[in-house]
TORTI-232210 format. One record per residue (C-alpha): residue in three letters; x negated, z negated, y. Coordinates in steps of 0.001 Angstrom, whole numbers. Each point is the difference from the previous one (the first is absolute). Layout:
<sites>
<site><residuo>ALA</residuo><c1>X</c1><c3>Z</c3><c2>Y</c2></site>
...
</sites>
This chain:
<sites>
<site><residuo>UNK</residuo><c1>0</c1><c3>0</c3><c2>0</c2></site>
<site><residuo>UNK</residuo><c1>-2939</c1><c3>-896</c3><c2>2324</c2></site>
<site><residuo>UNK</residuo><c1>-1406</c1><c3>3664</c3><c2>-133</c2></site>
<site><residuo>UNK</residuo><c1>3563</c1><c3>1497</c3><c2>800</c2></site>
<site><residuo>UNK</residuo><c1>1211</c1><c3>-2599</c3><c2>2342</c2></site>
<site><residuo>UNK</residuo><c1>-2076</c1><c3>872</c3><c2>3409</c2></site>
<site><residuo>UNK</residuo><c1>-106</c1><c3>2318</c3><c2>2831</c2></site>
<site><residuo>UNK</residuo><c1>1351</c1><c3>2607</c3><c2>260</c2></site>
<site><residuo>UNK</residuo><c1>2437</c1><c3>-1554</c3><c2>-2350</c2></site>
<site><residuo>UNK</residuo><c1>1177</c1><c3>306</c3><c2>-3989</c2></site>
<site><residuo>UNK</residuo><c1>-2281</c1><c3>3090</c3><c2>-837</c2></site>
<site><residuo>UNK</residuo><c1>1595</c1><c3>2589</c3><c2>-2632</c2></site>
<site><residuo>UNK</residuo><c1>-723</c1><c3>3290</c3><c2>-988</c2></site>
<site><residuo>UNK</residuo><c1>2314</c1><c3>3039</c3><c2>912</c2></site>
<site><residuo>UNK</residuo><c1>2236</c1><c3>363</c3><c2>-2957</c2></site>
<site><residuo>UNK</residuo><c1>-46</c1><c3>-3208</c3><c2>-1634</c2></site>
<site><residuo>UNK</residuo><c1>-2846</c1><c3>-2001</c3><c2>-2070</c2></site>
<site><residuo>UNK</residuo><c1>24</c1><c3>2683</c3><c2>-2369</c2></site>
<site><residuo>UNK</residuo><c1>-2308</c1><c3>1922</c3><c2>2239</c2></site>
<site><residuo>UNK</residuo><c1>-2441</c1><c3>-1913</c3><c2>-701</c2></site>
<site><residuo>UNK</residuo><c1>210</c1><c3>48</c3><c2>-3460</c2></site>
<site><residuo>UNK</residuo><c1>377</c1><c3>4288</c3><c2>339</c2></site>
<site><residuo>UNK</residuo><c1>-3157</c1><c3>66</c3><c2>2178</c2></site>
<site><residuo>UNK</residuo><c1>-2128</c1><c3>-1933</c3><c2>-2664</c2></site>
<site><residuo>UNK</residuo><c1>1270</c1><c3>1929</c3><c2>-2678</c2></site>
<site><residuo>UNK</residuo><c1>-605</c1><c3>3391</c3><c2>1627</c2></site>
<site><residuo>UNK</residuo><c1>-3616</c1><c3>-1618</c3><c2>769</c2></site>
<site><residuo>UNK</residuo><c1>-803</c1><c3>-1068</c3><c2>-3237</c2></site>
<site><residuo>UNK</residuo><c1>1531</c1><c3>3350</c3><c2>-1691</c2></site>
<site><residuo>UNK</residuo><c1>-2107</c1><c3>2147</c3><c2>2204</c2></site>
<site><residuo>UNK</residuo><c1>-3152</c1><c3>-1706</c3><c2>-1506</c2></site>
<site><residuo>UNK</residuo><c1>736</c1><c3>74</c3><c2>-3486</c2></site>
<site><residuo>UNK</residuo><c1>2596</c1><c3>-2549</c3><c2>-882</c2></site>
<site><residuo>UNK</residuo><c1>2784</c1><c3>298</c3><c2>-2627</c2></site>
<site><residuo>UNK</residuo><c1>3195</c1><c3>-2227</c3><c2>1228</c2></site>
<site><residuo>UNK</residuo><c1>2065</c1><c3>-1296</c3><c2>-2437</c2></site>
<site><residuo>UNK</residuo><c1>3821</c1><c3>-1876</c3><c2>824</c2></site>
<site><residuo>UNK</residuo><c1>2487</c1><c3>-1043</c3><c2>-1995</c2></site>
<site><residuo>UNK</residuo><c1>-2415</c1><c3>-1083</c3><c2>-3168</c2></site>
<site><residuo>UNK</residuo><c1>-679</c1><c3>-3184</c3><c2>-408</c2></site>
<site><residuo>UNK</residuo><c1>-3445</c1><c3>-1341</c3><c2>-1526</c2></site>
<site><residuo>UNK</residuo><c1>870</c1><c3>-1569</c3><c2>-3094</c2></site>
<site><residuo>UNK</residuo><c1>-3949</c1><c3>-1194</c3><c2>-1001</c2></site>
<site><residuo>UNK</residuo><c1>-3333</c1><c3>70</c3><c2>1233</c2></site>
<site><residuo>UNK</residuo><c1>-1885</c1><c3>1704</c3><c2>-2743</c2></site>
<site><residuo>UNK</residuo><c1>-3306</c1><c3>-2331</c3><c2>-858</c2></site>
<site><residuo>UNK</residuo><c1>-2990</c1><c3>1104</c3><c2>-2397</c2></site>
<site><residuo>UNK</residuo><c1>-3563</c1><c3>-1760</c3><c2>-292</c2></site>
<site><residuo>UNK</residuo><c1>1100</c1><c3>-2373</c3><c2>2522</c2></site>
<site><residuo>UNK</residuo><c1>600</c1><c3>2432</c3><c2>2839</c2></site>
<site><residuo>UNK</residuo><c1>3672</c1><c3>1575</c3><c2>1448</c2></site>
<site><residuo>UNK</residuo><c1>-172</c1><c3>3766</c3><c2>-1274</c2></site>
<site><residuo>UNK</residuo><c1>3032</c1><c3>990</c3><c2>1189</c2></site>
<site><residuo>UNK</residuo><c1>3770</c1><c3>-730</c3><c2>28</c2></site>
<site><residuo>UNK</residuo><c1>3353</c1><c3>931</c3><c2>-2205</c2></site>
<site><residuo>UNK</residuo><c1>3077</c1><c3>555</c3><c2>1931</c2></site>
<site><residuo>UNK</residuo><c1>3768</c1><c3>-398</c3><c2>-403</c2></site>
<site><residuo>UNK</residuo><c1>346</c1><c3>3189</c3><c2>-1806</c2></site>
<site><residuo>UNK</residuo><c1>-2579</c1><c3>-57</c3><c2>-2667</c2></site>
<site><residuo>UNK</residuo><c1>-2568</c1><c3>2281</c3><c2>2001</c2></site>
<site><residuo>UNK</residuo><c1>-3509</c1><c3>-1598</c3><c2>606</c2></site>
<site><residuo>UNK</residuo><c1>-2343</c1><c3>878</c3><c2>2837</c2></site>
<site><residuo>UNK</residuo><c1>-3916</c1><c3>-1009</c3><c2>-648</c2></site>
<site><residuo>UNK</residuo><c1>-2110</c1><c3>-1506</c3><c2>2624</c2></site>
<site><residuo>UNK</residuo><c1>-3489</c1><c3>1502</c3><c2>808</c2></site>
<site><residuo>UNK</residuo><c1>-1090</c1><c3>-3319</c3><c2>2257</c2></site>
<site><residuo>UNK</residuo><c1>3125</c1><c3>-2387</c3><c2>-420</c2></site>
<site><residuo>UNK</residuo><c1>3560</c1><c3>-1223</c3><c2>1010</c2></site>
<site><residuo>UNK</residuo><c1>673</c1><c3>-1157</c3><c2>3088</c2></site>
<site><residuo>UNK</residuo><c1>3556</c1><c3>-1941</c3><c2>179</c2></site>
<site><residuo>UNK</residuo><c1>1774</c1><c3>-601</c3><c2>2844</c2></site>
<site><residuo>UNK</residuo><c1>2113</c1><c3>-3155</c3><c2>-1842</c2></site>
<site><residuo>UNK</residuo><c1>-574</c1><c3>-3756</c3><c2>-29</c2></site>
<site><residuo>UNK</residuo><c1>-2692</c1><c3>-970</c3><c2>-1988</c2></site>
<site><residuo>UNK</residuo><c1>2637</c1><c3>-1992</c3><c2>-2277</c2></site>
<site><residuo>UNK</residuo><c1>1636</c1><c3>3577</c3><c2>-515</c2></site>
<site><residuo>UNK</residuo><c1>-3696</c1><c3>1946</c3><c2>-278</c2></site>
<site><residuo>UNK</residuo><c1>-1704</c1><c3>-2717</c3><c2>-2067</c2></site>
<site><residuo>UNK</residuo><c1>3253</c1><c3>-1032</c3><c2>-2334</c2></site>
<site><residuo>UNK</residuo><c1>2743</c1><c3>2762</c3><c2>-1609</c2></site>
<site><residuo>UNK</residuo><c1>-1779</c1><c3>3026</c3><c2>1039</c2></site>
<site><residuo>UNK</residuo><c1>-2701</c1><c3>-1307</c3><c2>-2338</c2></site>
<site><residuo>UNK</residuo><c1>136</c1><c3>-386</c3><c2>-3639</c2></site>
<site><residuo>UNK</residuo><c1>-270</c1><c3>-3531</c3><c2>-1417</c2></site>
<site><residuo>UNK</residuo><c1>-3189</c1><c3>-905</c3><c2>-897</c2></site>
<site><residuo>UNK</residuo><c1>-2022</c1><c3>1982</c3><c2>2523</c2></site>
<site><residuo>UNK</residuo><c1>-910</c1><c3>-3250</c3><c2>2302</c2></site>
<site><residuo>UNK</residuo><c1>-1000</c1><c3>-3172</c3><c2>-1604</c2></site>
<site><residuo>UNK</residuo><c1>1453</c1><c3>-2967</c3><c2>289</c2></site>
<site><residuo>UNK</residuo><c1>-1529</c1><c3>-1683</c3><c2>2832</c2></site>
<site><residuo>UNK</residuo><c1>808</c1><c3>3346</c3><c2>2454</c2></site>
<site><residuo>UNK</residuo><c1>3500</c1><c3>-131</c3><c2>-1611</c2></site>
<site><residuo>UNK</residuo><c1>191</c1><c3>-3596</c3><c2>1521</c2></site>
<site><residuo>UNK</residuo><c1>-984</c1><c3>903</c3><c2>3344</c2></site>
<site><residuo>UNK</residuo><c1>2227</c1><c3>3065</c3><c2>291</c2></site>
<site><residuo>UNK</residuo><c1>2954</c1><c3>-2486</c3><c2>-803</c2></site>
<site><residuo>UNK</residuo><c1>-552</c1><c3>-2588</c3><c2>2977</c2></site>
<site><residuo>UNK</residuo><c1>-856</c1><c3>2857</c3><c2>2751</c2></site>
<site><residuo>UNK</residuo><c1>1837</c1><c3>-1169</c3><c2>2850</c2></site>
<site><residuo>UNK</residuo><c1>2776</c1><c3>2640</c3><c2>751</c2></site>
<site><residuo>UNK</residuo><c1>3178</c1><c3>-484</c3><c2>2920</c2></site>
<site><residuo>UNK</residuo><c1>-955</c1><c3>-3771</c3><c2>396</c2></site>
<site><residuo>UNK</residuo><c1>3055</c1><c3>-230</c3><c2>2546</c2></site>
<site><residuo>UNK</residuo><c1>2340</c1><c3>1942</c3><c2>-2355</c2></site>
<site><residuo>UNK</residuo><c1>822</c1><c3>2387</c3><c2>3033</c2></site>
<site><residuo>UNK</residuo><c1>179</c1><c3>3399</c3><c2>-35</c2></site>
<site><residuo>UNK</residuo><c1>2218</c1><c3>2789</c3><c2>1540</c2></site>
<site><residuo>UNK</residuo><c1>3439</c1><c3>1477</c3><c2>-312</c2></site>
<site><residuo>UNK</residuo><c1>347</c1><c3>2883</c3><c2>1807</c2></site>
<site><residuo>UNK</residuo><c1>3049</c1><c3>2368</c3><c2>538</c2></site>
<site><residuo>UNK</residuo><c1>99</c1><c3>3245</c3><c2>1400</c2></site>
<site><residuo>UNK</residuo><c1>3259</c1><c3>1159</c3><c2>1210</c2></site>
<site><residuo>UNK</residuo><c1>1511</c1><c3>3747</c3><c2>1044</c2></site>
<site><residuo>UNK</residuo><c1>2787</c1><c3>-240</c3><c2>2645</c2></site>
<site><residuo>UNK</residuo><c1>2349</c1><c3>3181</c3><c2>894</c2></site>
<site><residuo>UNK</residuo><c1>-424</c1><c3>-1457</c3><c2>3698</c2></site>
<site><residuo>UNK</residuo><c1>-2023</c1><c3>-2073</c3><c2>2220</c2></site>
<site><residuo>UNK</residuo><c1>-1065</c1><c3>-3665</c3><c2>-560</c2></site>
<site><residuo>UNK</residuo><c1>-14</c1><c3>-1778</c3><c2>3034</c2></site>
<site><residuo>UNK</residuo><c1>-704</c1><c3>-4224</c3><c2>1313</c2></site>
<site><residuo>UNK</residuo><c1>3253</c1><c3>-212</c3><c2>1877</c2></site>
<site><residuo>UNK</residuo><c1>-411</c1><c3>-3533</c3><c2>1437</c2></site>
<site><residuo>UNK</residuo><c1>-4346</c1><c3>69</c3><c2>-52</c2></site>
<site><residuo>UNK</residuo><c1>870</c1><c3>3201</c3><c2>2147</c2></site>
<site><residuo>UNK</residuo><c1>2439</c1><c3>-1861</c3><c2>2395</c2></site>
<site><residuo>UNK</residuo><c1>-2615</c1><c3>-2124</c3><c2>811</c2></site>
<site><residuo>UNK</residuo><c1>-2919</c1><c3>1851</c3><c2>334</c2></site>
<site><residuo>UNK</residuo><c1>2297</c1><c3>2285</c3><c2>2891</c2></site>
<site><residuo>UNK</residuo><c1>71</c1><c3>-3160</c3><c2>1529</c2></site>
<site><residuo>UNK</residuo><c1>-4662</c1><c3>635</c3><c2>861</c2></site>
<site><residuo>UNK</residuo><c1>-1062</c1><c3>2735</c3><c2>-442</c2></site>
<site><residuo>UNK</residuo><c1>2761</c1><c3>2388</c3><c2>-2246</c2></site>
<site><residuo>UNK</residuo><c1>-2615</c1><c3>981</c3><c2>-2378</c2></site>
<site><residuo>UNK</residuo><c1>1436</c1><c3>1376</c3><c2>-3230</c2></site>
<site><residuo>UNK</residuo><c1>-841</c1><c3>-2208</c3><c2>-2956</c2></site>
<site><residuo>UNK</residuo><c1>1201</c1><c3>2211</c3><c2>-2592</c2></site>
<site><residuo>UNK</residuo><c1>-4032</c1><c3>1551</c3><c2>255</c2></site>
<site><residuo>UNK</residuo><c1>-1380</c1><c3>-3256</c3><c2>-712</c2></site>
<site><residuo>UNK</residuo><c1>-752</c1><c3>-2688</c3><c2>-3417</c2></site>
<site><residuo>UNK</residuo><c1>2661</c1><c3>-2977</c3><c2>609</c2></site>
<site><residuo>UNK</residuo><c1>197</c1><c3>-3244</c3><c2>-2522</c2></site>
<site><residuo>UNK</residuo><c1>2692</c1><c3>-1884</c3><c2>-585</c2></site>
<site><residuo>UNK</residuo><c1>76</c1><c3>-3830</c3><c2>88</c2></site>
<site><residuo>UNK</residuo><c1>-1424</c1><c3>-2978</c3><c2>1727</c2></site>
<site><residuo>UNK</residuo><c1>-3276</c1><c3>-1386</c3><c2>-501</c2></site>
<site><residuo>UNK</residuo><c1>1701</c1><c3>-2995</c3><c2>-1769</c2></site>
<site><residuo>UNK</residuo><c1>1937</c1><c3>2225</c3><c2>-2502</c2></site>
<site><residuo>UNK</residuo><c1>-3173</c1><c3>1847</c3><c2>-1163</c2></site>
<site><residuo>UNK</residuo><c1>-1777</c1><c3>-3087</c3><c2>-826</c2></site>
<site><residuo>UNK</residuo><c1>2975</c1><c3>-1199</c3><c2>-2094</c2></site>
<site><residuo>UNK</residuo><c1>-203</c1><c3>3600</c3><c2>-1325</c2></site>
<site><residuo>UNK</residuo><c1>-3628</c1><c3>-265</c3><c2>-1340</c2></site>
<site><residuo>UNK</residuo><c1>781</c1><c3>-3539</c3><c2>-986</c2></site>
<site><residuo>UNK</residuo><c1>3222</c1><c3>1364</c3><c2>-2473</c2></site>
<site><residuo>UNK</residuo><c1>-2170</c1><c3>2732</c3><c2>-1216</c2></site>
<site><residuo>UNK</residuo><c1>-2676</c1><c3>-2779</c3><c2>-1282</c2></site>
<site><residuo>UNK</residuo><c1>3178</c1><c3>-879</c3><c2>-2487</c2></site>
<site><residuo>UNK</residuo><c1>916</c1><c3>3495</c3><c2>-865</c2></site>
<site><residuo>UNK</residuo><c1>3369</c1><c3>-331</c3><c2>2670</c2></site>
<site><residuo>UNK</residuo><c1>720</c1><c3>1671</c3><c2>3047</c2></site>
<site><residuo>UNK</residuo><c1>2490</c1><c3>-896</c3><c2>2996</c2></site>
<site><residuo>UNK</residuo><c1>3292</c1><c3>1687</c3><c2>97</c2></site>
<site><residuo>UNK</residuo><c1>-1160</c1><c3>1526</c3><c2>3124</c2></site>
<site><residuo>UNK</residuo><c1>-3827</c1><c3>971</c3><c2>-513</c2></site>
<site><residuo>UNK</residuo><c1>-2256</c1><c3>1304</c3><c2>3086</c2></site>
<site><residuo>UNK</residuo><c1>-143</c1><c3>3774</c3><c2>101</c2></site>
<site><residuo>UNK</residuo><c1>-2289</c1><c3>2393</c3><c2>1270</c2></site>
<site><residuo>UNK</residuo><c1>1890</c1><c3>3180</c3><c2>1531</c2></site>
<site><residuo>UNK</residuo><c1>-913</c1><c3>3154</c3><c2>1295</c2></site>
<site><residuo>UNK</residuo><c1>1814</c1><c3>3119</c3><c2>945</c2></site>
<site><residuo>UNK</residuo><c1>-2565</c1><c3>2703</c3><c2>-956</c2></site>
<site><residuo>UNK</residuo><c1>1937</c1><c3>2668</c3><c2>1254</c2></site>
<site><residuo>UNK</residuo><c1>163</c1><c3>-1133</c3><c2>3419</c2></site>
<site><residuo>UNK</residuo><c1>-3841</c1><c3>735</c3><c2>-84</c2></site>
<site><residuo>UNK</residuo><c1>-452</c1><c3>3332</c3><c2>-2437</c2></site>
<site><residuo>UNK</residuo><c1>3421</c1><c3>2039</c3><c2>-226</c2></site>
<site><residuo>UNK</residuo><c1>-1187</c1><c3>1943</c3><c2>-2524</c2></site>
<site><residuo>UNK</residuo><c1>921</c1><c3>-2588</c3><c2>-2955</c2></site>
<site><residuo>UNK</residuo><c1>3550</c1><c3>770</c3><c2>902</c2></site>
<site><residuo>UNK</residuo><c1>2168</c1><c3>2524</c3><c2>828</c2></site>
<site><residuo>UNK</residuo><c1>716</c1><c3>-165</c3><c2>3812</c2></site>
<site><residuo>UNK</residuo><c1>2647</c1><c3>-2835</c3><c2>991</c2></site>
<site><residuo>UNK</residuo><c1>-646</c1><c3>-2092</c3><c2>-3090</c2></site>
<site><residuo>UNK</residuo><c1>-2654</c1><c3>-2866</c3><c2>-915</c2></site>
<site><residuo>UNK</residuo><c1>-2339</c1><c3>-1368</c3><c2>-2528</c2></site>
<site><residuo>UNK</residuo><c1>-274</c1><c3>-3598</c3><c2>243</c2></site>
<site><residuo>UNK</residuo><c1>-2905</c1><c3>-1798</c3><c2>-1360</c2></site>
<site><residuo>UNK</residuo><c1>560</c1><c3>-3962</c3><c2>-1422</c2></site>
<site><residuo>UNK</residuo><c1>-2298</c1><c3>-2641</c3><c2>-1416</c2></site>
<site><residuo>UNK</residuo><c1>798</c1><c3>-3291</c3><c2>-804</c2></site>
<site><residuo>UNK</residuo><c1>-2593</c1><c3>-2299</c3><c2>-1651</c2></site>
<site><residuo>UNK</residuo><c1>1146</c1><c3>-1657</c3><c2>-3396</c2></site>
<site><residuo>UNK</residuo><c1>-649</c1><c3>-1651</c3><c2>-2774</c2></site>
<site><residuo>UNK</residuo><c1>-2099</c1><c3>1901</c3><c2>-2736</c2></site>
<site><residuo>UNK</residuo><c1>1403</c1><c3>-2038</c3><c2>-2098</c2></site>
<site><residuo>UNK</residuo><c1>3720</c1><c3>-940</c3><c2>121</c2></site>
<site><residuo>UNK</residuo><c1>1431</c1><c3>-3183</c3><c2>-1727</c2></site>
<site><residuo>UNK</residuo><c1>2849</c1><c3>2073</c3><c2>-1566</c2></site>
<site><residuo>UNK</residuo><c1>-2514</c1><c3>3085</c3><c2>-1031</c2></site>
<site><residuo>UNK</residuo><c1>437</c1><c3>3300</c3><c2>1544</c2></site>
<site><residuo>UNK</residuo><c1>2776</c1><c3>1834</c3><c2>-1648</c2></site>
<site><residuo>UNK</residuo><c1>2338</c1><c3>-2495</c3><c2>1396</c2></site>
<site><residuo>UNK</residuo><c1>-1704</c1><c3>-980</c3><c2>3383</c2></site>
<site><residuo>UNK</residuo><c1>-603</c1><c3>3595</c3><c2>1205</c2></site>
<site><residuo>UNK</residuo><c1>3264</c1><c3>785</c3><c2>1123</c2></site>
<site><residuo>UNK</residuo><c1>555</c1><c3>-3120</c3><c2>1340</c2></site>
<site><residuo>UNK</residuo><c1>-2968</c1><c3>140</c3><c2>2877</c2></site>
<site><residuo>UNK</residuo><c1>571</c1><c3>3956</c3><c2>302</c2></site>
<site><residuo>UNK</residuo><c1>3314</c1><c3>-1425</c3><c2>1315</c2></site>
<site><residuo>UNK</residuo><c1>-1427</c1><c3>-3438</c3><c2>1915</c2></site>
<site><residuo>UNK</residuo><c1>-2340</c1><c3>2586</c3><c2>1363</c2></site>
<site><residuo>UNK</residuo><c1>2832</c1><c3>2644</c3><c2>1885</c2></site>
<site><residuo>UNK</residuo><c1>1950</c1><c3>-3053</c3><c2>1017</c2></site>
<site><residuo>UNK</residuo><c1>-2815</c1><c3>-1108</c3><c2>2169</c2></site>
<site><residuo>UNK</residuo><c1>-569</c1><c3>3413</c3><c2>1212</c2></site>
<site><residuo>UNK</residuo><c1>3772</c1><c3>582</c3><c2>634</c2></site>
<site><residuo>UNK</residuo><c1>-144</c1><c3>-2891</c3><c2>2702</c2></site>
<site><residuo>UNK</residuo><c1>-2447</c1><c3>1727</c3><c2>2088</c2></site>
<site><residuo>UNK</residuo><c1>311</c1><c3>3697</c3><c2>-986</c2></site>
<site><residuo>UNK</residuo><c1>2892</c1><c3>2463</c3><c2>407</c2></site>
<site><residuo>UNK</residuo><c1>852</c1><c3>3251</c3><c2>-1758</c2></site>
<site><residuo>UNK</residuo><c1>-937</c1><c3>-951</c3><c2>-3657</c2></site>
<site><residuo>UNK</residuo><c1>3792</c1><c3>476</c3><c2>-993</c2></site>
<site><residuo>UNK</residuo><c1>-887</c1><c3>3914</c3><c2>234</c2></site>
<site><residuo>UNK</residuo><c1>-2311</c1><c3>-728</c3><c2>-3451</c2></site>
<site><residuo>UNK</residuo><c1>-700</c1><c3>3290</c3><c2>-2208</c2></site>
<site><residuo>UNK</residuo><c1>-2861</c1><c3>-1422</c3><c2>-1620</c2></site>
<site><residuo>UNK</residuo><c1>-2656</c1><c3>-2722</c3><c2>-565</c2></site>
<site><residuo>UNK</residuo><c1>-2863</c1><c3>-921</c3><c2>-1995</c2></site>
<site><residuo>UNK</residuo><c1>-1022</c1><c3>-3360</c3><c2>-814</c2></site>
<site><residuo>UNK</residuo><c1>-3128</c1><c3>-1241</c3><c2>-1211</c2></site>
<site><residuo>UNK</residuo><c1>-664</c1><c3>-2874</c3><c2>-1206</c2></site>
</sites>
């Protein structure tokens, strides 16, 4: 958040975050690279002591000249995608008590496509009353100080309050071309626990809905919904 959060304001790419992901995939094609999506690893191969490669999803197996290089915790890298029996003991142990999400937080974020325009009705009837800037172009958070440390503090015991704090941003009020013209993409984070007391089957449903109730106080035009995504 630090690197985003500062003059001239929330920096994004034109287009979405998936321009960045484009441009280093047309970088790394140009030089070479064969990109793979949609297969998941299934093992790290390992012979004489030394990763030679890995087996994917499908059956298919791709051989390493130098290594593997895996972008996953090292409770993910160093534990299923191996077979049993490749570390001994004592690195098994240590793999096991890596710290990993000591505050059980982590982020639940929805992304929402409206047939019209989102809009802060009352943050907007305020800010007319300085300087009439229009906050639709800007990040906005929900909540008081107070209810985002009681927030953090449910998430330490796998709760959340019925109202959580929410990140919001109208993306379209800064790059047009995610939408068609006169409608919006609305971006929303919310932090959470990682894990809930009642598991996640049951408690994702519940905070996507906590979550739009605390937007819906503060943000208009969300009953012109054609589509979201929530991650989790």
């Amino acid at each position: 958040l630090a690197a985003v959060h500062r003059q001239p304001g929330v920096i994004r790419p034109i287009g979405g975050m998936g321009a960045v992901m484009n441009a280093m995939a047309a970088y790394a094609g140009a030089r070479g690279a064969d990109i793979r999506t949609n297969t998941g690893v299934e093992r790290v191969m390992v012979s004489g002591n030394r990763a030679v490669g890995v087996r994917l999803g499908d059956g298919s197996e791709i051989l390493s000249r130098r290594g593997v290089l895996a972008a996953v915790p090292p409770q993910t890298a160093y534990g299923p995608l191996l077979d049993d029996g490749v570390l001994d003991s004592a690195t098994t142990a240590k793999i096991a008590v890596l710290p990993a999400s000591g505050n059980n937080s982590a982020t639940f974020k929805i992304d929402v496509a409206l047939a019209g325009r989102a809009t802060y009705p009352n943050g907007m009837a305020q800010r007319r009353k300085t300087d009439d800037v229009d906050i639709r172009g800007t990040a906005l958070m929900t909540g008081t100080f107070e209810q985002n440390i009681r927030q953090l503090q449910a998430i330490r015991s796998g709760s959340s309050l019925d109202r959580p704090p929410v990140y919001m941003a109208v993306l379209t009020a800064n790059d047009q071309s995610l939408a068609p013209d006169g409608q919006d993409v609305v971006y929303l984070a919310a932090n959470v626990p990682a894990q809930t007391q009642d598991g996640w089957e049951k408690s994702k449903p519940i905070l996507a809905q906590s979550i739009m109730e605390s937007v819906s106080s503060h943000m208009s035009g969300l009953d012109s919904e054609i589509g979201r995504i929530e991650t989790s």
